[in-house]
C-alpha positions in Angstrom: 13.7 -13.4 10.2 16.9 -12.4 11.6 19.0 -9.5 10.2 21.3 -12.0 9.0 18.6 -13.7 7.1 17.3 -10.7 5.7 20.7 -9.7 4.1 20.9 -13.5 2.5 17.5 -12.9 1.2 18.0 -9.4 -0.2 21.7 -10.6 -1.5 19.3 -13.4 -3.4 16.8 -11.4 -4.9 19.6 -9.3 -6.6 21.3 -12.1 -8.0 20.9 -14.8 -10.2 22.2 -18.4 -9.9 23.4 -18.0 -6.2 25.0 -21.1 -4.0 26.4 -21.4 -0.8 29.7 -20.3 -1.0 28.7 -16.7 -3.3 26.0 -15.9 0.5 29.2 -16.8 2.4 31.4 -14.2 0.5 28.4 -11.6 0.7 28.2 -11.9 4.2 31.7 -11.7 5.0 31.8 -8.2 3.0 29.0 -6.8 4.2 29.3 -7.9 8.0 33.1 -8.2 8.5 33.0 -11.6 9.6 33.5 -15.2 8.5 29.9 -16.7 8.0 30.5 -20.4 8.7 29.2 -22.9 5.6 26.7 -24.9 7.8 25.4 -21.0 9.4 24.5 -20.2 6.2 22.8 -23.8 5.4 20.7 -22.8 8.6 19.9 -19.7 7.8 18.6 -20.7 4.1 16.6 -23.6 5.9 14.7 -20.7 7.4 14.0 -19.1 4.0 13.4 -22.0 2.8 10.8 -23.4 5.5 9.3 -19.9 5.1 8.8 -19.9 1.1 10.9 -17.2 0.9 13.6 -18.7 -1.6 13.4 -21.9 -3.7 16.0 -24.6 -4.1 17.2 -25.9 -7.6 19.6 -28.4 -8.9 21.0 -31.2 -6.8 24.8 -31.0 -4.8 27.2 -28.8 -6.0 25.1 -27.4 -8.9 22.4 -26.2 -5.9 21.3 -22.4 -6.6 18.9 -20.1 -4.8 16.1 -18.2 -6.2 13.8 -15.8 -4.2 9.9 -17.2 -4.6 6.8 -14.4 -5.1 6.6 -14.3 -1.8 10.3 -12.9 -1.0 9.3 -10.8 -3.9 6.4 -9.7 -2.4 7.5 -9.4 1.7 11.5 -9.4 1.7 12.6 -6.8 4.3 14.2 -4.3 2.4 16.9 -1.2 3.6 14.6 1.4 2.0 17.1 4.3 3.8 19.7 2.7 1.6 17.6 1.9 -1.4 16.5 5.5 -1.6 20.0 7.0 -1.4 20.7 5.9 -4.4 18.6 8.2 -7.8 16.1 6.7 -9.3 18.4 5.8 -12.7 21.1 3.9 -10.1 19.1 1.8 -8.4 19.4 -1.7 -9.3 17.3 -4.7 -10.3 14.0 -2.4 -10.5 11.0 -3.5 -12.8 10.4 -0.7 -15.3 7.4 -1.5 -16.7 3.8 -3.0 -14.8 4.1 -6.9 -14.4 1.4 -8.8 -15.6 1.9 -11.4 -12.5 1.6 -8.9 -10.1 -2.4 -10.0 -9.2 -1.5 -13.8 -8.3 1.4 -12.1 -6.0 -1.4 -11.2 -3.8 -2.2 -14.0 -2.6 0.9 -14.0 0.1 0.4 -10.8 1.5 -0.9 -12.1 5.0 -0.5 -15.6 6.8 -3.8 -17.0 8.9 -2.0 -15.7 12.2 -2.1 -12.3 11.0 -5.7 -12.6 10.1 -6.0 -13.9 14.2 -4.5 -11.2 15.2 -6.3 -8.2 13.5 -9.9 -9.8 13.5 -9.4 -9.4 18.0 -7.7 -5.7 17.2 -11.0 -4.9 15.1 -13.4 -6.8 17.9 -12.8 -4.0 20.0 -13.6 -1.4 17.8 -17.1 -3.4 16.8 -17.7 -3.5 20.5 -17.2 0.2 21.2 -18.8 1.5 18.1 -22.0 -0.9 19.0 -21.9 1.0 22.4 -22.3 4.4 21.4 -24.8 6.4 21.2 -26.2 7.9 17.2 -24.5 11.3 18.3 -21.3 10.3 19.4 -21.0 7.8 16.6 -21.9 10.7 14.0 -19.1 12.7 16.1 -16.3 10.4 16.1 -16.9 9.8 12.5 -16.7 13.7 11.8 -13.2 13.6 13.5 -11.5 10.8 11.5 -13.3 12.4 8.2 -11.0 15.7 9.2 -8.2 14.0 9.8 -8.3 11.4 6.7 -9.0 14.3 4.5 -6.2 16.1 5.9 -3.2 13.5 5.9 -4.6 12.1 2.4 -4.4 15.5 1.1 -1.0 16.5 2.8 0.8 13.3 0.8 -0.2 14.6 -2.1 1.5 18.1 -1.2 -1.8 20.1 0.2 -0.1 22.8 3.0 -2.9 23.0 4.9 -2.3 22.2 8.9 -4.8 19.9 10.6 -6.3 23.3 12.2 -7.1 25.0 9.2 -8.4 21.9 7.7 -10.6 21.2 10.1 -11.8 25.2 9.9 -13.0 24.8 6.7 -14.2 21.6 5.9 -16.5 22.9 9.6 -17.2 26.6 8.8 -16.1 26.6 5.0 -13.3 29.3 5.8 -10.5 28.9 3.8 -7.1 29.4 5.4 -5.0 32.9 4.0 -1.6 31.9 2.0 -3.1 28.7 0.1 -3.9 28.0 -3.0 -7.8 27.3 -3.9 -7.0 24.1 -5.3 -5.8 23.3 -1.5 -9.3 23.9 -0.4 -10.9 22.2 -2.9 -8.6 19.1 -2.6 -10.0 19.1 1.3 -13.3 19.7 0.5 -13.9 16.9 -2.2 -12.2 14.4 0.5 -14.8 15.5 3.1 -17.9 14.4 -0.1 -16.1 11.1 -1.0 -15.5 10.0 2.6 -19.3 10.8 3.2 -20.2 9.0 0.0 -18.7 5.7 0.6 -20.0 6.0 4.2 -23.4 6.5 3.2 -23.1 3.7 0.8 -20.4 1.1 2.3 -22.8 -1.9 1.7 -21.9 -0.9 -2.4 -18.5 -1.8 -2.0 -19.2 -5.2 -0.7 -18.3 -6.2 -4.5 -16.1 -3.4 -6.1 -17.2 -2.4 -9.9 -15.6 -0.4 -12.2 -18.2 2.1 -11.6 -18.2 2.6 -8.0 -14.2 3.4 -8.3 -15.2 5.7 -10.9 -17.6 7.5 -8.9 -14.9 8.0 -5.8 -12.7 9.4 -7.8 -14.9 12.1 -9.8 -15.8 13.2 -6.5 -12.4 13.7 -5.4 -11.1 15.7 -8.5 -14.4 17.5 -9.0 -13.0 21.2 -9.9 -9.4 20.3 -10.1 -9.2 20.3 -13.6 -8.6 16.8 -13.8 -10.4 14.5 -16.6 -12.7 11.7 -15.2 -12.6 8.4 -16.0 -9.7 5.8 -17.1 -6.8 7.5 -18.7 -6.6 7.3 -22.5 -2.5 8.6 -22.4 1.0 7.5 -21.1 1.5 9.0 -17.5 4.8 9.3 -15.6 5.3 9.5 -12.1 7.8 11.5 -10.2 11.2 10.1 -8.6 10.8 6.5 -10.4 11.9 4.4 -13.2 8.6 2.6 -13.2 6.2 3.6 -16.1 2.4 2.6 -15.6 0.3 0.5 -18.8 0.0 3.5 -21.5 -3.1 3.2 -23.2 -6.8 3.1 -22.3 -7.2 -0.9 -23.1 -4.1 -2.1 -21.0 -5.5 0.2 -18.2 -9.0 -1.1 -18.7 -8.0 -4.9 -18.6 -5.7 -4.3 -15.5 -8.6 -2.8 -13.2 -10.9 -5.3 -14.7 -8.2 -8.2 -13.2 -8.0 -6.3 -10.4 -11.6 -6.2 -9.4 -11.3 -10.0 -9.9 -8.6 -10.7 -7.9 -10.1 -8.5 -5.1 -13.2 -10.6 -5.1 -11.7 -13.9 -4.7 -10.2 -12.6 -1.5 -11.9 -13.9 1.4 -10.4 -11.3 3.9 -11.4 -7.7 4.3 -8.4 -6.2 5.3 -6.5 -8.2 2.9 -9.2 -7.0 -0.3 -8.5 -3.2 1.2 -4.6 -3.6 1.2 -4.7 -5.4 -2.3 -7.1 -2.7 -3.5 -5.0 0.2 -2.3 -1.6 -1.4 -4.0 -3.0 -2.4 -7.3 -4.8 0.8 -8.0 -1.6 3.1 -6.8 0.4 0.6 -9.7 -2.6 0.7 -12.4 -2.7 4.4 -12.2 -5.7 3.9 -14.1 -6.5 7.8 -14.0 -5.1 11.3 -14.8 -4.6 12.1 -11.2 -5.8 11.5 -8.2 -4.7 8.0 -8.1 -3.1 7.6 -4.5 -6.2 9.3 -2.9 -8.9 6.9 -4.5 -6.9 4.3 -3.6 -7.0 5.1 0.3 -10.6 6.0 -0.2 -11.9 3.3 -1.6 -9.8 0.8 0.7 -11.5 2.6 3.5 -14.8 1.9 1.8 -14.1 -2.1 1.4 -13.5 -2.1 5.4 -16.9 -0.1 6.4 -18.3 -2.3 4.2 -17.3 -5.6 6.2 -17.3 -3.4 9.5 -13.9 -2.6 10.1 -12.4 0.2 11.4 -11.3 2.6 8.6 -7.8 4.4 8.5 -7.2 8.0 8.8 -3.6 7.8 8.3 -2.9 10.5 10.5 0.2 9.7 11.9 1.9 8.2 8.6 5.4 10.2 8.0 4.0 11.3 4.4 7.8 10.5 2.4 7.6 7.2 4.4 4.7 6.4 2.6 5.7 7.7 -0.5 8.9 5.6 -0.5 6.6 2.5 0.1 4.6 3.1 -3.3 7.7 3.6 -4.5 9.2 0.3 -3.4 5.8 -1.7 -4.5 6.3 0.3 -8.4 10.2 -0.5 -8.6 10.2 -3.9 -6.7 7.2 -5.0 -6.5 7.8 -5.2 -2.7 4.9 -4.4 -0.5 6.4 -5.4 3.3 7.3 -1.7 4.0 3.8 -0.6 2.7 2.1 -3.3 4.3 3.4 -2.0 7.8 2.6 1.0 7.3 -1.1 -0.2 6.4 -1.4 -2.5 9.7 -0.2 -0.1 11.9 -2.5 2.6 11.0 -5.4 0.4 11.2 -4.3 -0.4 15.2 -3.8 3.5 15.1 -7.5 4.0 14.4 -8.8 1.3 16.4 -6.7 2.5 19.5 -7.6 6.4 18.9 -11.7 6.6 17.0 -14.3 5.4 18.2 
């Protein structure tokens, strides 16, 4: 959509009861110019056509609403969104919204899927090409590198070099914390785990997320299994379901919205959302959640993502944006691009 368009929308998803005229006075604010009636007309016609915004009432008494899916994929300013604290941002969703799972179902449009099934034809091509050794190598590599990025967005120090140092030799690096090398270290088990045993997470269970995460907070002084208190994240109004039931129902809904998605791109994006929202665990939400999405593409054959180049506070302001709006286009982004990052640079 244009830039024009995307400023209607936005102005529409933070408003109730809008019409023509109210878009018309926004735009002229906001760009400095007078919007003509029948520009505007067009420009809604887009949204429109595209499901973004729904129509109600007849003539004059026409108002705009945004649908689930401008919810869900509305461009949003997140340089501007973010300059604002956590307690002045407006229009945020506080608490976890039950129809957050049928949301889902917009995420991707049958192009998309066109387009990512040729990227991820190449990298079934190559890996079929090489050789036991090689495969086992390039697999090492992105194993270094996931464990590293994952671990560096959630605060880990430790440089790509000393990362891969120890998760090779078992040398820690001087000036961290042991926690830092144990954080590494249980990424290098899980990311083995689900590789040994992608065919598992061909159908997710409650008990094969589970097993992820115990690996990956395995001497961390973290508890295993769901959650039985009220958690709070950092730098958000949004508060997570707070007791052990809630979580439980949630993940089970989750694990059935995942499979009655026919795509496996689409079940690893859904998978890493929903969990990152559920917070369904103590800690060590966020780095089940890549891991596990990782494990739903091996499992189809599909390149996994080693987030390597992923600017870590860009991806943290895109949870952010999923919690507080229930947005997932700048997460989503992120998400695509690293998988034609990893097809383009493994394997």
């Amino acid at each position: 959509m244009s830039s024009r368009q995307a400023l209607i929308l936005n102005f529409i998803d933070n408003n109730t009861n809008v019409q023509t005229q109210s878009i018309r006075e926004y735009l002229a604010v906001s760009l400095g110019i007078d919007i003509s009636r029948m520009t505007v007309i067009r420009d809604i016609e887009v949204l429109l056509k595209n499901d973004f915004v729904q129509k109600k009432g007849l003539g004059r008494s026409v108002v705009y609403e945004i649908t689930p899916k401008g919810t869900l994929l509305s461009p949003i300013d997140s340089k501007a969104y973010f300059e604002k604290s956590p307690d002045q941002r407006t229009n945020t969703k506080k608490s976890f919204q039950q129809d957050i799972f049928k949301s889902m179902e917009y995420l991707f449009s049958t192009q998309e899927f066109l387009q990512l099934d040729t990227i991820n034809d190449e990298y079934r091509k190559r890996v079929s090409a090489l050789s036991p050794t090689a495969l086992r190598k390039e697999f090492e590599r992105l194993t270094i590198e996931l464990s590293w990025k994952s671990s560096q967005i959630e605060g880990n120090t430790y440089s790509l070099i000393d990362t891969e140092i120890l998760l090779r030799q078992r040398k820690e690096a001087e000036g961290h914390k042991k926690e830092e090398a144990i954080m590494l270290i249980n990424h290098k088990r899980a990311i083995e785990y689900i590789h040994e045993n992608a065919l598992m997470f061909e159908a997710l269970s409650l008990r094969n997320i589970e097993d992820v995460h115990a690996i990956l907070i395995e001497g961390l002084g973290v508890t295993r299994g769901l959650r039985k208190n009220i958690v709070g994240i950092t730098g958000t109004v949004y508060r997570p379901l707070d007791n052990e039931f809630q979580v439980r129902e949630a993940m089970e809904q989750m694990i059935k919205t995942i499979d009655g998605i026919s795509h496996p791109l689409w079940k690893s994006l859904v998978f890493v959302l929903l969990l990152s929202y559920i917070q369904p665990f103590e800690d060590g939400n966020k780095r089940t959640a890549r891991l596990v999405g990782n494990a739903i593409l091996l499992a189809y054959n599909y390149c996994p993502l080693s987030y390597r180049s992923v600017d870590e506070s860009e991806y943290k302001k895109a949870v952010l944006l999923f919690y507080e709006k229930n947005n997932a286009s700048m997460f989503k982004k992120i998400f695509v691009d690293q998988f034609e990052f990893a097809v383009e640079n493994y394997f």
